[in-house]
Structure formats: C-alpha cells, structure tokens
C-alpha positions in Angstrom: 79.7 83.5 113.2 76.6 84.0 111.4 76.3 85.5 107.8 76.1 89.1 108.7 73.7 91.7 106.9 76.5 93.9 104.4 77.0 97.3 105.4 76.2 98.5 101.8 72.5 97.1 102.3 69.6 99.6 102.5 68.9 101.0 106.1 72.0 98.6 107.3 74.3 100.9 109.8 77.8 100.6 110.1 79.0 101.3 113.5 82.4 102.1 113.9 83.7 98.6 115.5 82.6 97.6 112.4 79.5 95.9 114.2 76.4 96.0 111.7 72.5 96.7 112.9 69.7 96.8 109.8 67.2 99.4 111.3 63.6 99.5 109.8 59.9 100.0 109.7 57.4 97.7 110.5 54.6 99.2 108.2 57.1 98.6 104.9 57.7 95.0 104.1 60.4 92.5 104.9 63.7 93.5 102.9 64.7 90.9 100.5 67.9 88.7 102.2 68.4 86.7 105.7 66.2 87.4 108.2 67.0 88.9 111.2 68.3 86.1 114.2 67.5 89.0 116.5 65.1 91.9 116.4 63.8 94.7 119.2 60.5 96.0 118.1 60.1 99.6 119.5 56.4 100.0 119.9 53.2 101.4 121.8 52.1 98.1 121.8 53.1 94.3 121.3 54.0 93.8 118.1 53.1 91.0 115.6 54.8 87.8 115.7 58.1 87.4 113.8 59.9 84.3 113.1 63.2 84.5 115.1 64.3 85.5 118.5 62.9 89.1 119.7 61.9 91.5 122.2 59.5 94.4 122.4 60.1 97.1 123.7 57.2 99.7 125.1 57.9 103.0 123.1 55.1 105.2 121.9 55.2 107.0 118.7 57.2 110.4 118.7 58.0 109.6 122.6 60.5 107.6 124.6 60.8 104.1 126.2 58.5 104.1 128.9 60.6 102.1 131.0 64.4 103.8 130.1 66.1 101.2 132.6 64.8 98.1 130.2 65.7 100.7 127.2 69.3 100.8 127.8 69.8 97.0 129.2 67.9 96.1 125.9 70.0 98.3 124.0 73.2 96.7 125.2 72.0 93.3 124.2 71.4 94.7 121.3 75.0 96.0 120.6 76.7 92.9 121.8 74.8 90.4 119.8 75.1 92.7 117.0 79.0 91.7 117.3 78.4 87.8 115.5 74.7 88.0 115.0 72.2 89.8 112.5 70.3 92.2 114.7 67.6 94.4 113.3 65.7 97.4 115.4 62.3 98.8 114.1 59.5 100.8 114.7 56.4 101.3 112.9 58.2 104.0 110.4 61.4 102.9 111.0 63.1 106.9 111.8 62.0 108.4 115.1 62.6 105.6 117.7 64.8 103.5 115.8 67.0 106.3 114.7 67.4 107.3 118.5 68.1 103.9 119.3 70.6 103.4 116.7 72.2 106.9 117.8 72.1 104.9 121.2 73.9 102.0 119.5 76.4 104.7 118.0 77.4 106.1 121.7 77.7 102.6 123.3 80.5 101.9 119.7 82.1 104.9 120.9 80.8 107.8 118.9 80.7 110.8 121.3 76.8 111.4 122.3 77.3 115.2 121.1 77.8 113.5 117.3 75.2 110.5 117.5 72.1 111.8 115.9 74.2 113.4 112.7 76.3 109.8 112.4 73.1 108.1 112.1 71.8 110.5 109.8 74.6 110.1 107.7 74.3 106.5 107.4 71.0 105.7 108.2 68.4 108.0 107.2 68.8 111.8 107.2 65.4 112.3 109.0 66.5 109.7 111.5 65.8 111.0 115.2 62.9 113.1 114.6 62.1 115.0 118.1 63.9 117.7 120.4 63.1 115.0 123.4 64.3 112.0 121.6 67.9 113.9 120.4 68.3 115.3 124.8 67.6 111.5 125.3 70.9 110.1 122.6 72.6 113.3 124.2 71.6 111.9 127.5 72.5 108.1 127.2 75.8 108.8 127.8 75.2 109.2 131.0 73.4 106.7 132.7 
C-alpha cells in the first residue's frame, strides 16, 4: 500500500469505507505533498499532461459527461484504486463536476444517492455540485 493522502488535508474526502479521494481544480496550483498515482481530469477538452497515470474524461463546464457509460466505468476505477492508491479527480475549478463526481464516489461507498450532494458539501466544499442537472444526475447514479 501506497502512502495515502490524510483525510485532514485540504479538499481530501473521506468516504465512509474510509477510502480517501483529494478533489481539485486545475486552474489553482499543485497542493504541496505526494502527487497523485492516479488522476481523472473532468474536462471539455484534453487536459495538460501530468506526471502519473490518468484519464480524461469529456465533461463540459456546468454540464455532464458526454459519454455517461465511460462516466460511471471511470468512476468505479476510480473508487477501487482509491482503496490502496492516491487518487485525485479535478476539473478546471475543482466544484461543479468534481463535486458530482465525488457525490458519485459517495453513492458507490454506500452513502444513499438522496444524501450524496450534502455529504460532499460537508466535507468537500460547501458549493460542491453546483447545477439542478448535475444533483438529478448523483440522484440518478444509483441507478444505472
């Protein structure tokens, strides 16, 4: 097992099977500590190169994944290697789409879809998930 981020670290959630994802946004610069071994880059278009493993995803700003299929298989990924690796998710400001796919995170760790947005609000970012379409979609994942 890698060394993990620490769940007191800025913008670092805490899921409840104790599984730890640092959401952020690409326009701010890289936080101070290890570097991601994993990152999903939720953007309108391909992102700049980073220095560890990645994927981009196709997200416009304010929207949702253009290809939801890809959005939920990545997202999965995402929650499993988040169980021994240091994953990060990000988006240019680091709220809309990453808070919805940290909410989607939350539901695949078991917290009921209903409650997703407000657990990552609590301890994420309180503006995290910012539009009607992106909160039906958390609601949503569930589902599929």
């Amino acid at each position: 097992m890698s060394e993990n981020w620490n769940a007191g670290d800025p913008a670092v959630l805490a899921l409840p099977s104790g599984r730890l994802v640092r959401g952020r946004g690409l326009r701010e610069p890289l936080p101070t500590g290890p570097e991601p071994e994993f990152g999903v880059y939720l953007l309108g278009r391909t992102p700049p190169p980073v220095g560890w493993e990645s994927r981009w995803l196709r997200w416009p700003d304010f929207r949702l994944p253009a290809d939801r299929e890809a959005a939920r298989a990545l997202l999965e990924e995402v929650w499993n290697r988040a169980a021994d690796e240091r994953v990060e998710v990000a988006c240019g400001g680091g709220m809309g789409r990453t808070g919805t796919a940290l909410a989607c995170l939350a539901v695949l760790d078991g917290v009921p879809a209903a409650d997703a947005v407000a657990f990552v609000r609590r301890g994420y970012h309180p503006r995290a998930v910012e539009t009607p379409w992106q909160r039906r979609y958390v609601r949503n994942f569930a589902r599929r």
